[in-house]
C-alpha positions in Angstrom: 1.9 17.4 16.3 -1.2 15.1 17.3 -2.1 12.2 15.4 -5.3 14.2 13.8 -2.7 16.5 12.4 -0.5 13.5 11.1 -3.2 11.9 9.4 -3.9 14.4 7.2 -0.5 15.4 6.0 0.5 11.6 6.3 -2.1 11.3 3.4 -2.0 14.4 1.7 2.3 13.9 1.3 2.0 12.0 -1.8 -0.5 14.6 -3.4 1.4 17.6 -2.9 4.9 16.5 -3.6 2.9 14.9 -6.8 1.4 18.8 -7.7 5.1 20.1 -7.1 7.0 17.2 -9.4 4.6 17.4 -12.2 6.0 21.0 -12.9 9.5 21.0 -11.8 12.1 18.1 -12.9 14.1 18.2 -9.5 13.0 15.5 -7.2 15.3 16.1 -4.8 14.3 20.1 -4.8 10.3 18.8 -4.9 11.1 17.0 -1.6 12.7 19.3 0.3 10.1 21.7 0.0 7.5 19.5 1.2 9.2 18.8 4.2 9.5 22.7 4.7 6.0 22.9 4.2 5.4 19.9 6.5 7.1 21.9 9.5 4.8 24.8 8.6 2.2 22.8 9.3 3.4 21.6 12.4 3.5 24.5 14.0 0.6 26.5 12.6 -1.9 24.3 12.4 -1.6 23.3 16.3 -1.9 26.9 17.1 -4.2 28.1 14.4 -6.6 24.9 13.6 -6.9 22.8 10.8 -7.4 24.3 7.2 -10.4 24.2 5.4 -8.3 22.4 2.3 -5.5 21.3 4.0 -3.6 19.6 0.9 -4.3 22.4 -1.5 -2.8 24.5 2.0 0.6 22.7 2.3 0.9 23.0 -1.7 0.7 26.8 -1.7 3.3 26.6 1.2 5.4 24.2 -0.3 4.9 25.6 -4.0 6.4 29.3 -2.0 9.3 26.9 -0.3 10.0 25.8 -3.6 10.3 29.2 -5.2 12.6 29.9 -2.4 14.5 27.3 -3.1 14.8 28.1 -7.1 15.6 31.4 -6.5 18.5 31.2 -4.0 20.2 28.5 -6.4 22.1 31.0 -7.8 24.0 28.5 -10.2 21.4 27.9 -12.7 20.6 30.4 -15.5 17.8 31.8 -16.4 16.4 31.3 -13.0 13.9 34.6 -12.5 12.3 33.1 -16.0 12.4 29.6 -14.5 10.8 31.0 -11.4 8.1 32.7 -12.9 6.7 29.8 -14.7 7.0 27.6 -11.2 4.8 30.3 -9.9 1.9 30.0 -12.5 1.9 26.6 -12.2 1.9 26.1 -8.7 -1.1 28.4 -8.2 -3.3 26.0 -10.1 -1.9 23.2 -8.8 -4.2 23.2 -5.3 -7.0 22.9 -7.4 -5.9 19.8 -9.5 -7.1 16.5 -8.8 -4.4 13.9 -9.5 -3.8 12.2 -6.2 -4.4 8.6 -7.9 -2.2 9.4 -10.5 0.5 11.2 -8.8 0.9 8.4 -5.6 1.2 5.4 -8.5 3.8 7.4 -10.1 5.5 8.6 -6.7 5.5 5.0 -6.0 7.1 4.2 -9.6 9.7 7.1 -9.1 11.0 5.6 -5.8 11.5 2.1 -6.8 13.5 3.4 -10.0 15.8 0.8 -10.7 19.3 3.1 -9.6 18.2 3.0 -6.2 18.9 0.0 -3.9 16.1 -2.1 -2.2 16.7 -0.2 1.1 16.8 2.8 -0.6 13.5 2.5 -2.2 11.7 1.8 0.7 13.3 4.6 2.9 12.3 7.0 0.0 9.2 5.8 -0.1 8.3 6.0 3.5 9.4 9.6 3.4 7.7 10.7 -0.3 4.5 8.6 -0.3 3.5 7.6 3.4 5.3 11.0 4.5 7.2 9.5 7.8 10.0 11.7 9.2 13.3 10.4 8.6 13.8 9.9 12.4 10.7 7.8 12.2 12.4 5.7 9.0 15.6 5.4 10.9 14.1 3.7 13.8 12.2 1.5 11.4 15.6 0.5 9.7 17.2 -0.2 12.9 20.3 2.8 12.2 21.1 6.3 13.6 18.7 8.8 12.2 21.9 10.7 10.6 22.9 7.8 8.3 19.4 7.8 7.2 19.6 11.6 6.7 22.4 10.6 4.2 21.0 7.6 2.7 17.9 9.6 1.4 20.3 12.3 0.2 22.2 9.9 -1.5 19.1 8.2 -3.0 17.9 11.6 -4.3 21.1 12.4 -5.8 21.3 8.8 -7.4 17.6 10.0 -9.0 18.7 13.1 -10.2 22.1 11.4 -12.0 19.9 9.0 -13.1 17.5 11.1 -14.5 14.2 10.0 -12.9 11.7 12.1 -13.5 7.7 12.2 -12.3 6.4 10.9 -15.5 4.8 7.6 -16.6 7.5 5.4 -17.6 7.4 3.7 -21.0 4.8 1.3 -21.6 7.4 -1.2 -22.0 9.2 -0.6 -18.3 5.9 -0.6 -16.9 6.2 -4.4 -15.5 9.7 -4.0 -14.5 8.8 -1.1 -12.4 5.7 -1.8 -10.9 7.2 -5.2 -9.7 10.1 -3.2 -7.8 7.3 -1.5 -6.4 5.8 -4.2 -5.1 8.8 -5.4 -3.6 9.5 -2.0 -2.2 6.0 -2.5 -0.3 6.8 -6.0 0.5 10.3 -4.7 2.5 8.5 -2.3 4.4 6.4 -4.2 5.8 8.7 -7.5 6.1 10.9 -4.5 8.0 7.8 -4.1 10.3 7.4 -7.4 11.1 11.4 -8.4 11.8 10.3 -5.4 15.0 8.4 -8.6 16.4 7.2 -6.4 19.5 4.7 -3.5 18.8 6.3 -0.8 21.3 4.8 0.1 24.2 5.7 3.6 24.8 3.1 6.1 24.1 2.5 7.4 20.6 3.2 5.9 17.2 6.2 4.7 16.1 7.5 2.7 13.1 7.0 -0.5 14.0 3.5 -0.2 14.9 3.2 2.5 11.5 5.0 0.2 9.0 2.5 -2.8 8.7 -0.5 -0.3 8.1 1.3 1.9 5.9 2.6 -0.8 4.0 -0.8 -2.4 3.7 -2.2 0.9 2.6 0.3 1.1 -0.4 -0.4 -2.5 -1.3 -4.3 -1.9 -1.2 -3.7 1.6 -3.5 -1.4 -0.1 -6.3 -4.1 -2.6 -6.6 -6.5 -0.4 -7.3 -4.3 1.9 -9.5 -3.3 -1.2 -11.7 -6.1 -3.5 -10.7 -5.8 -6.0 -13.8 -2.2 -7.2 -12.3 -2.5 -10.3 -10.5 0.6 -9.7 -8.7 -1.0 -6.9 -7.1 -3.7 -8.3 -6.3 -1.4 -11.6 -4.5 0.9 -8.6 -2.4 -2.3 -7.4 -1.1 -3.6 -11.2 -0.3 0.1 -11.8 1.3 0.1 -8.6 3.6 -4.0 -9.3 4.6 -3.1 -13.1 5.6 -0.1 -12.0 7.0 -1.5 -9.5 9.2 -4.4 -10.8 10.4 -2.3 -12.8 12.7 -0.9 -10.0 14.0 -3.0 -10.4 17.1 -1.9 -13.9 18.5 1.7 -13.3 17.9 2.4 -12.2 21.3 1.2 -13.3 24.6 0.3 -10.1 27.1 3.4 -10.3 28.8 4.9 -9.5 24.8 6.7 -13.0 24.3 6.4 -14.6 20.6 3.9 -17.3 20.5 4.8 -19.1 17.6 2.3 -20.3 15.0 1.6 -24.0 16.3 0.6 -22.5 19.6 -1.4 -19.5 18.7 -5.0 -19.2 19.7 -6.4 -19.0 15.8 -9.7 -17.7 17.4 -7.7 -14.0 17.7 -6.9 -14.2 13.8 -8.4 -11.7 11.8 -11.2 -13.0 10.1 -12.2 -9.8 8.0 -8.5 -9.9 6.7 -8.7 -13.6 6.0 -12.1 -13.4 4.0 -10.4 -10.8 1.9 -6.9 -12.1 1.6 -8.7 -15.4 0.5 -11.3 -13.4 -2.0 -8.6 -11.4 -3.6 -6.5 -15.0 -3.8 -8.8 -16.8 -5.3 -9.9 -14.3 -8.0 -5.7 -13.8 -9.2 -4.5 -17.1 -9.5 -6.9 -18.2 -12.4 -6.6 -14.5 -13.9 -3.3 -14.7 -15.7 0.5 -15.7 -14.8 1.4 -17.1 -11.7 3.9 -14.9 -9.9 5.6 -14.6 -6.3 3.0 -13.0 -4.5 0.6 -15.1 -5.2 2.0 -18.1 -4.3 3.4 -16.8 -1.0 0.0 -15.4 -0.8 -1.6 -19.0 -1.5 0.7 -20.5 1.1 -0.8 -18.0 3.5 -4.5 -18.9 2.5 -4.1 -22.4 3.4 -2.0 -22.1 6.8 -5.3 -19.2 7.6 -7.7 -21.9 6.2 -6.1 -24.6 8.7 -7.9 -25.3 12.1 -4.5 -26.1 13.6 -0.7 -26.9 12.6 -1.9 -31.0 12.1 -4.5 -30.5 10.3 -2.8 -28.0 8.0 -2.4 -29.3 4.5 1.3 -30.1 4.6 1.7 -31.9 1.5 -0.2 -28.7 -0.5 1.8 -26.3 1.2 5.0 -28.0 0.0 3.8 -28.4 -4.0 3.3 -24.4 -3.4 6.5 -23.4 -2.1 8.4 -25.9 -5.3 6.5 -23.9 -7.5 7.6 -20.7 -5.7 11.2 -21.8 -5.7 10.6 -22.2 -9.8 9.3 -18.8 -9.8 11.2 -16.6 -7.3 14.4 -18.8 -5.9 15.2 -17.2 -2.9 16.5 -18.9 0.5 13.4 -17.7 2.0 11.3 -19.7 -0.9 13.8 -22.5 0.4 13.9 -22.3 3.9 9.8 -23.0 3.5 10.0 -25.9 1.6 12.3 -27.4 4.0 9.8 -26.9 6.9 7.2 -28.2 4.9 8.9 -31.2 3.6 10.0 -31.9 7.6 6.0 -31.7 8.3 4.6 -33.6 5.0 7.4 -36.4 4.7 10.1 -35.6 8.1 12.2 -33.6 9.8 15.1 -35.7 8.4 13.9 -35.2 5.1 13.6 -31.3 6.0 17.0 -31.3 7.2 18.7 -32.4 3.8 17.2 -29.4 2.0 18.1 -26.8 5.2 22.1 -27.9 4.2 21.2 -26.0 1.1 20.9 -22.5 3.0 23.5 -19.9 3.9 25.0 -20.4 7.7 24.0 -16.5 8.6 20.4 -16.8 8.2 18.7 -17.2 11.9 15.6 -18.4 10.6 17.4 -21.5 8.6 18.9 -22.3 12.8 15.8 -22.3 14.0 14.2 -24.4 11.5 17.1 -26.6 12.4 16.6 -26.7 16.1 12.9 -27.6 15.5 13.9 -30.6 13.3 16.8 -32.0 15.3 14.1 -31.8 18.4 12.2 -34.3 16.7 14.5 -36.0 16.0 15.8 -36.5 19.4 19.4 -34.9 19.3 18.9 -32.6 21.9 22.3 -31.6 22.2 22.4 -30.4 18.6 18.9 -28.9 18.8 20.3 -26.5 21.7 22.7 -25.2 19.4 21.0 -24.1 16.9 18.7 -22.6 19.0 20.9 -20.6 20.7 22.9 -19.8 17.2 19.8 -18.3 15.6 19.3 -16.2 19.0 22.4 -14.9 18.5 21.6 -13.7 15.1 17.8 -12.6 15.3 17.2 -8.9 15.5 14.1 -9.2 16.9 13.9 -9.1 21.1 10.8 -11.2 21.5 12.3 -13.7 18.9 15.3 -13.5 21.1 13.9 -14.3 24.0 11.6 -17.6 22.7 14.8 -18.9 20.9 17.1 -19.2 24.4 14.6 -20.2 26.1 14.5 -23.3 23.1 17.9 -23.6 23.8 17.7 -24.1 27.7 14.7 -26.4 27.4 16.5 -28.6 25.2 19.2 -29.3 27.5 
């Protein structure tokens, strides 16, 4: 199917698996038939154009799938009555307009809390930005058939859990739209651990991921606005992403941030990512996102690495620590305490972080390099090249390694 196609059921996904989920409990069921419907589409609209109303098209075809579907489950009872209701509703469900509502709570129904991390993102990929599941297992870096199974186990663990396409008590409401936002956050950290936007013709993940994942952020701010968490995941992914463009030189090796020619940075995403910072952080409690997003505002607000502000960048990632302690939150206050105070200094704190994490050998080549212990340097260099997943990353890290010898 061409990407004109794509587009359109990409974003009309959410909406019809929404229409088909408000009026019948089984996810898992719901799902399936979209997909049916979704490989109707692909070979009829090719051949026979685009519909006039392509989402209310695809839910008549999945609404029929899903009759099908009822019908041959010969198991349940009751089902000719069951299947007669499904009908009615379906046939006014084209003409519904819920696609706000029903992506927030597709969103909410895939980060339900039975579900791992992975999990949740992998469903959500598949449910609300409507990727294939050979398109999610590239993304995740594992064979498309133990994706296959790790959606079917997700949807099982929903239906045992009883998840259902409803708005969850008020009270949940927090929990669950901050798994969401971490959902979004993993898809497009996921992206980003790619390193290399592939070459090859067509779309794939790692060139989908970052936009779709900035297109979730940028809906669940404006479904639940008045969060300033959402507001700081959307600041995170704009800075983030606008310096998507200097990452990698033309021959596609990693330029890393103190070389990068800032003049390629997104300025558009920067202004926003900036705008959006600046309104959350006085708006209500301080969370995560904002502060990581904050730590992005000022390394995008920096005219180089020297004249970045060091010493604020370093208050921000000890608050962040306090908020969210993660080795990631940890790992960045080391590097900023080697740049505001000195590598040795930086050093100390990287003795706090696990041994498998490439980025923490990196870090450590970096400081010993200042230091002068060359020897040492090269190690760690080539240690975290061992470990990185990314190619480009790969590459920049030996060569580290050599030069230090």
């Amino acid at each position: 199917m061409n990407n004109e196609f794509e587009d359109v059921w990409r974003r009309a996904t959410p909406h019809v698996l929404g229409a088909l989920a408000r009026r019948h409990d089984n996810f898992a069921d719901c799902e399936d038939a979209v997909q049916l419907a979704l490989v109707a589409a692909a070979e009829q609209w090719p051949r026979e154009g685009l519909p006039d109303n392509p989402t209310g098209w695809l839910i008549r075809v999945a609404g029929r799938r899903l009759i099908d579907l009822v019908r041959t489950d010969v198991s349940r009872r009751s089902r000719e009555e069951r299947t007669t209701r499904l009908t009615d509703a379906v046939a006014t469900a084209a003409s519904e307009s819920t696609v706000a509502d029903d992506t927030l709570l597709l969103l909410i129904l895939c980060a339900h809390p039975a579900l791992t991390p992975s999990s949740q993102a992998a469903l959500m990929l598949r449910a609300v930005a409507g990727l294939t599941t050979r398109e999610i297992a590239m993304g995740f870096f594992v064979p498309e058939a133990t994706m296959a199974q790790r959606i079917s186990r997700a949807k099982a663990s929903l239906r045992d859990a009883g998840g259902r396409f409803q708005s969850p008590p008020r009270s949940e409401l927090p929990a669950r739209l901050h798994a969401v936002r971490h959902a979004v956050a993993l898809l497009y950290t996921q992206a980003h651990s790619l390193g290399e936007p592939s070459r090859s013709p067509g779309r794939t993940p790692d060139s989908l991921l970052p936009g779709i994942a900035l297109r979730l952020s940028r809906e669940l701010h404006r479904l639940a606005p008045t969060d300033p968490e959402n507001a700081g995941l959307l600041a995170l992914l704009l800075l983030t992403q606008a310096r998507a463009p200097a990452r990698l030189d033309p021959a596609g090796e990693l330029v890393p941030l103190e070389d990068q020619d800032r003049r390629l940075w997104n300025r558009e995403y920067i202004s926003e990512g900036i705008a959006l910072i600046e309104k959350a952080l006085p708006t209500g409690y301080v969370g995560s996102f904002q502060l990581q997003a904050a730590i992005a505002a000022v390394h995008a607000e920096g005219a180089s690495t020297a004249s970045t502000d060091w010493e604020q960048i370093l208050v921000l990632y000890e608050m962040l620590e306090q908020v969210d302690p993660t080795p990631a939150a940890t790992l960045g206050r080391a590097v900023a305490t080697a740049e505001a105070i000195g590598p040795a200094a930086g050093l100390a704190i990287l003795a706090e972080l696990p041994e498998s994490s490439h980025r923490r050998h990196a870090a450590a080549g970096h400081m010993l390099s200042r230091l002068g212990r060359r020897d040492e340097a090269r190690s760690e260099f080539l240690r975290a090249a061992e470990l990185t997943r990314s190619i480009p990353e790969q590459r920049y890290l030996n060569r580290l390694g050599t030069q230090a010898i």
